[in-house]
RODO-2510 file (C-alpha; in nm, 4 decimals, decimal comma):
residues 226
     n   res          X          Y          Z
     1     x    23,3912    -1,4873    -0,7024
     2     x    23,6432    -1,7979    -0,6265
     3     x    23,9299    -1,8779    -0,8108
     4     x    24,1011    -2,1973    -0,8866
     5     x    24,4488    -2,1686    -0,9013
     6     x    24,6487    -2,4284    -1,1221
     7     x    25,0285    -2,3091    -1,1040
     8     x    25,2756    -2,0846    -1,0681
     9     x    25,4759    -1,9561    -1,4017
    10     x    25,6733    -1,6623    -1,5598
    11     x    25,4490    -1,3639    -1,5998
    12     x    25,5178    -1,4126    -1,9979
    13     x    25,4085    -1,8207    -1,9972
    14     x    25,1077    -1,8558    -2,3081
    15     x    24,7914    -1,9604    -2,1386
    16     x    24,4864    -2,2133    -2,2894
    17     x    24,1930    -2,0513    -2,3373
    18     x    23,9276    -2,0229    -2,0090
    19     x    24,2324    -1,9251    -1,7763
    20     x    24,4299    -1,6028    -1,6918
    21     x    24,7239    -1,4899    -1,5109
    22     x    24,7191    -1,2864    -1,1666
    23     x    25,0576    -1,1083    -1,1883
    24     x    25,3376    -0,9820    -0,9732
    25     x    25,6370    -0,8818    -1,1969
    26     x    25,7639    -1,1483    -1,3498
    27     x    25,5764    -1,3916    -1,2007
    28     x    25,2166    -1,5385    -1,2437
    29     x    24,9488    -1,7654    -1,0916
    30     x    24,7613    -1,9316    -1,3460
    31     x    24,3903    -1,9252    -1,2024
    32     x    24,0034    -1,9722    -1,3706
    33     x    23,6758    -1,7888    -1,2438
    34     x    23,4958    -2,0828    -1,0388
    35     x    23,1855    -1,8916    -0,9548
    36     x    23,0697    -1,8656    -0,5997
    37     x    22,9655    -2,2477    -0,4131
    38     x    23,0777    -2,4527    -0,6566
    39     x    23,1666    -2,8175    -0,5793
    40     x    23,4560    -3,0084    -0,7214
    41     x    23,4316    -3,3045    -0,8491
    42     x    23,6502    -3,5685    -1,0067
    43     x    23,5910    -3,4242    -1,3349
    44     x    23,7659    -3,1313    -1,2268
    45     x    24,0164    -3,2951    -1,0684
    46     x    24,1138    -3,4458    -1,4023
    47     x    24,0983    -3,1048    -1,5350
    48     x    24,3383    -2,9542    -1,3329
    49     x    24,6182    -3,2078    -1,4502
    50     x    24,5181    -3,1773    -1,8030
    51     x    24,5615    -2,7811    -1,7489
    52     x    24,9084    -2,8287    -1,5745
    53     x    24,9987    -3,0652    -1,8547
    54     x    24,8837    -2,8813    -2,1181
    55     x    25,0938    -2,5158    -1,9418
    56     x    25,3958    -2,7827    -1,9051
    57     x    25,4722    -2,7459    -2,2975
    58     x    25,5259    -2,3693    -2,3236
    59     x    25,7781    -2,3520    -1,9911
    60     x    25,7592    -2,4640    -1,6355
    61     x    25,5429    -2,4867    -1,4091
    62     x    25,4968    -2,5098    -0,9874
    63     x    25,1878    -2,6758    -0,9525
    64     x    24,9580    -2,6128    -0,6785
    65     x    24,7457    -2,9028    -0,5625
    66     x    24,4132    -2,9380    -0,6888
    67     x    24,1732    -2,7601    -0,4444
    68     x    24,3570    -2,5147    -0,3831
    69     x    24,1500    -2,1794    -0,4311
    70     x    24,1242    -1,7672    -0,3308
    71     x    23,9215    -1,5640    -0,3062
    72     x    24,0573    -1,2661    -0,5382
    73     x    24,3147    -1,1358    -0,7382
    74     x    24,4958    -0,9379    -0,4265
    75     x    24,4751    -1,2475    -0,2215
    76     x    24,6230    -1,4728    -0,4453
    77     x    24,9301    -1,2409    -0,5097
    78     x    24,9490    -1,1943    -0,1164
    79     x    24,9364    -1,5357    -0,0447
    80     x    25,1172    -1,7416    -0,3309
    81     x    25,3612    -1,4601    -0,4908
    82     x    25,4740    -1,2181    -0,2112
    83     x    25,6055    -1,4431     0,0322
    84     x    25,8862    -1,5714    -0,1751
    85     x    25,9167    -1,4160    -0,5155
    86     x    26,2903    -1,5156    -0,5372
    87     x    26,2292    -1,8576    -0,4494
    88     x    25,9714    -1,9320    -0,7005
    89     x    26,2071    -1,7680    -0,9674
    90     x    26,4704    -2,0257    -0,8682
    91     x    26,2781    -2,3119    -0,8695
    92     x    26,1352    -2,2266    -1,2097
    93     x    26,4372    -2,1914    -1,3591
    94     x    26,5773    -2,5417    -1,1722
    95     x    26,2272    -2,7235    -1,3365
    96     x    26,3031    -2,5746    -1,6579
    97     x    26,2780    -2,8460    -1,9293
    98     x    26,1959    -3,0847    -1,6874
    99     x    25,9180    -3,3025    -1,6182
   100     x    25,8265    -3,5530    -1,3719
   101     x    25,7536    -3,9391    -1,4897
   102     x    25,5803    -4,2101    -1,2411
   103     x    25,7539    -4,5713    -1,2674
   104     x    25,5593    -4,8661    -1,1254
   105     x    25,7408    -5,1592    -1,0811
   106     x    25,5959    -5,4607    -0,9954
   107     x    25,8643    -5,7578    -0,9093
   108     x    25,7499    -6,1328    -0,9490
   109     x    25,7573    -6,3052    -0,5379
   110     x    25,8798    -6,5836    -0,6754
   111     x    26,2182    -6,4959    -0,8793
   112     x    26,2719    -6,2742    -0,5884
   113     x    26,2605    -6,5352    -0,3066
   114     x    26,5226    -6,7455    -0,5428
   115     x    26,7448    -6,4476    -0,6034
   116     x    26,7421    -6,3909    -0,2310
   117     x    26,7957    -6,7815    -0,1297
   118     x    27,0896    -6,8075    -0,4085
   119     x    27,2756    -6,5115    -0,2179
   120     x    27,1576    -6,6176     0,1141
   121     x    27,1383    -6,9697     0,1755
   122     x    27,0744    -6,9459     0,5339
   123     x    26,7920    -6,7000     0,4977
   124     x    26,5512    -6,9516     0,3826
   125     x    26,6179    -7,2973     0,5840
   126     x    26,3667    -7,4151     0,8131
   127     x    26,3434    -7,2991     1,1732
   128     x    26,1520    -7,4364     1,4452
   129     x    25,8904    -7,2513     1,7048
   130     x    25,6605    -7,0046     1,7036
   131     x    25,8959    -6,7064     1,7553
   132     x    26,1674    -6,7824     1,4912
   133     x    25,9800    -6,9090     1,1931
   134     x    25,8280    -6,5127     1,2704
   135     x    26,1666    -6,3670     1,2954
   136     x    26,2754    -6,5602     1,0110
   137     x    25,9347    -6,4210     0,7964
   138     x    26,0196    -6,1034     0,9158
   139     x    26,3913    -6,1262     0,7868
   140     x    26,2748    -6,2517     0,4655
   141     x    26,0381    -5,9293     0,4249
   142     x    26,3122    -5,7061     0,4984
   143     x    26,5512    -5,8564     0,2439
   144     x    26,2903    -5,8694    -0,0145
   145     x    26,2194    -5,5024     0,0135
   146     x    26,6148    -5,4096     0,0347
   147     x    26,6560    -5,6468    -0,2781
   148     x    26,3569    -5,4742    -0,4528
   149     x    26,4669    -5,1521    -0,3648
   150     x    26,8666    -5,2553    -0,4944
   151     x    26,7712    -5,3747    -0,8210
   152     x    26,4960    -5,1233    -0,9012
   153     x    26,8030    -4,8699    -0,8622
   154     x    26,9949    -5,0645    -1,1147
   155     x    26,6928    -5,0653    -1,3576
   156     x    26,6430    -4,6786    -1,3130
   157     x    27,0128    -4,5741    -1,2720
   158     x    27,0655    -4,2748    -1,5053
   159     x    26,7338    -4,2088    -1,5952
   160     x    26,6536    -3,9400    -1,3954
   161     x    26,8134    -3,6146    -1,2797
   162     x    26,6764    -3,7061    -0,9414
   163     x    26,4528    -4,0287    -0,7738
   164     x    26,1828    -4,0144    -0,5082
   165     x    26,0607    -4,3157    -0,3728
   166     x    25,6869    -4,3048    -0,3497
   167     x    25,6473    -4,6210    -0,1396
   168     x    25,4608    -4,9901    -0,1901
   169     x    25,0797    -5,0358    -0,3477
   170     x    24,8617    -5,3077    -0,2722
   171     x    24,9754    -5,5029    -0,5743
   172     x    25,3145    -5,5385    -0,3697
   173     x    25,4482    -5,3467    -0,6214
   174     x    25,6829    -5,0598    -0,6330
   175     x    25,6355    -4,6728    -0,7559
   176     x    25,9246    -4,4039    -0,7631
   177     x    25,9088    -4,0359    -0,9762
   178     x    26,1482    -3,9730    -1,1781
   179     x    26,2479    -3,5950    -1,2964
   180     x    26,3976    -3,6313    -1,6808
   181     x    26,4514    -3,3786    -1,9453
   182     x    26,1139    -3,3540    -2,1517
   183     x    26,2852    -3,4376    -2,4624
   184     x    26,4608    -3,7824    -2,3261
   185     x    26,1491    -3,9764    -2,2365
   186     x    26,1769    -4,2209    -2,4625
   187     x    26,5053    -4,2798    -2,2482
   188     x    26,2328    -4,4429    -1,9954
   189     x    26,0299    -4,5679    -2,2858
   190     x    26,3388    -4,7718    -2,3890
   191     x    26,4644    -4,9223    -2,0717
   192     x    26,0687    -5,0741    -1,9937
   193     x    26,0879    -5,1940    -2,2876
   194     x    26,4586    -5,4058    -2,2486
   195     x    26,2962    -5,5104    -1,8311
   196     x    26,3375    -5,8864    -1,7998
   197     x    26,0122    -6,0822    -1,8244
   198     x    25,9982    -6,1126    -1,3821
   199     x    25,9261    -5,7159    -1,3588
   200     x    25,6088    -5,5549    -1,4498
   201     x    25,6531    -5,2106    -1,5370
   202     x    25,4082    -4,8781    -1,5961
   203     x    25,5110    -4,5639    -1,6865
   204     x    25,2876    -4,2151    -1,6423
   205     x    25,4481    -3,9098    -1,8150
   206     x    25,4790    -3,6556    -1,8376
   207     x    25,3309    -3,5236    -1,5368
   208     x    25,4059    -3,1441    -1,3448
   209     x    25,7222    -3,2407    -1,1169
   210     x    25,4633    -3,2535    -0,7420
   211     x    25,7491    -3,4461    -0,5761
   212     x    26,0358    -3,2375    -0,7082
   213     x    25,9340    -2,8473    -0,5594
   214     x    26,1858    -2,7451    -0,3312
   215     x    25,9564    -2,4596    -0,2184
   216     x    25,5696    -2,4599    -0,1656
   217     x    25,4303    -2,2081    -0,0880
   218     x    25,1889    -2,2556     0,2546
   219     x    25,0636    -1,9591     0,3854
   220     x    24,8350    -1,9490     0,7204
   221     x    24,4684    -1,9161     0,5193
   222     x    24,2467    -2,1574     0,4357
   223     x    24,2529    -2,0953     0,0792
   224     x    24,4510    -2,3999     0,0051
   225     x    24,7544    -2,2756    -0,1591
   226     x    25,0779    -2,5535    -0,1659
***
């Protein structure tokens, strides 16, 4: 029999039905019965964050990453639980009340490039060769980015107990995770709302805080714990 483990949670933390608790004091994996050769698929990938999302109202949660599996009860409290019991109490009580929220922000090129030639004059004049009009592209790309990454700071400034960067999409757009209180989402909800009409914004949330563990536990197995 395989188990798929969701998250990690106090021993007392209600579960949905279909899933149970391996235990080690007061602390708990959250896990479901897979079977034996099953394959996941997308489905279940969606499943695992409605799980984690639906566990994220009663307390929180470490999440494990979807995938990650063992092969019984004893394993899973050797390999997730027993390394760092102490740890996992910490961070639990450091993530409780708190919930991660995904901020896309998409900046129009072309209010950008005037903000940028307004405080730089000399940033956009015209060069001549080869090798400077690539410097001068290259320049521009920098500043772009380090104006992007200025102003989405001043859009997102005391939102957030903490900020992680998450890097740029194809869209040339912008993502960052955001850890806020549960109950001060609308906070977010609010500032989209007031953005000026040159940034496109989306908003996930609440989602189980991946980019805000300070421990994972990683143990050498191949069941795919972390």
């Amino acid at each position: 029999m395989t188990l798929a483990l969701y998250g990690i949670v106090r021993a007392d933390h209600p579960l949905p039905a279909g899933l149970r608790a391996v235990v080690l004091a007061d602390l708990a994996v959250v896990v479901s019965d897979l079977g034996s050769g099953v394959e996941l698929t997308a489905e279940d990938a969606r499943s695992h964050l409605d799980v984690l999302c639906a566990l994220m109202a009663d307390g929180p949660v470490l999440p494990l990453r979807f995938g990650s599996v063992g092969p019984d009860d004893d394993s899973v409290r050797d390999n997730a639980l027993r390394p760092d019991p102490e740890g996992l109490r910490l961070a639990l009580d450091r993530l409780t009340g708190l919930v991660e929220a995904r901020v896309h922000l998409t900046f129009d090129e072309t209010a950008v490039l005037a903000a940028l030639a307004d405080a730089r004059p000399t940033l956009t004049r015209p060069v001549t060769g080869f090798e400077a009009t690539i410097e001068q592209g290259r320049q521009i790309a920098d500043q772009v980015r380090a104006w992007i990454d200025q102003r989405a700071g001043e859009l997102l400034a005391g939102l957030a107990t903490e900020t992680v960067a998450l890097g740029e999409s194809d869209d040339g757009g912008r993502s960052w995770a955001l850890l806020v209180r549960a109950n001060q989402l609308d906070r977010i909800t609010t500032a989209v709302e007031a953005l000026p009409d040159t940034v496109t914004a989306r908003v996930l949330a609440p989602l189980p805080p991946y980019n805000f563990l300070s421990l994972r536990p990683k143990p050498a197995s191949r069941w795919g714990f972390g």
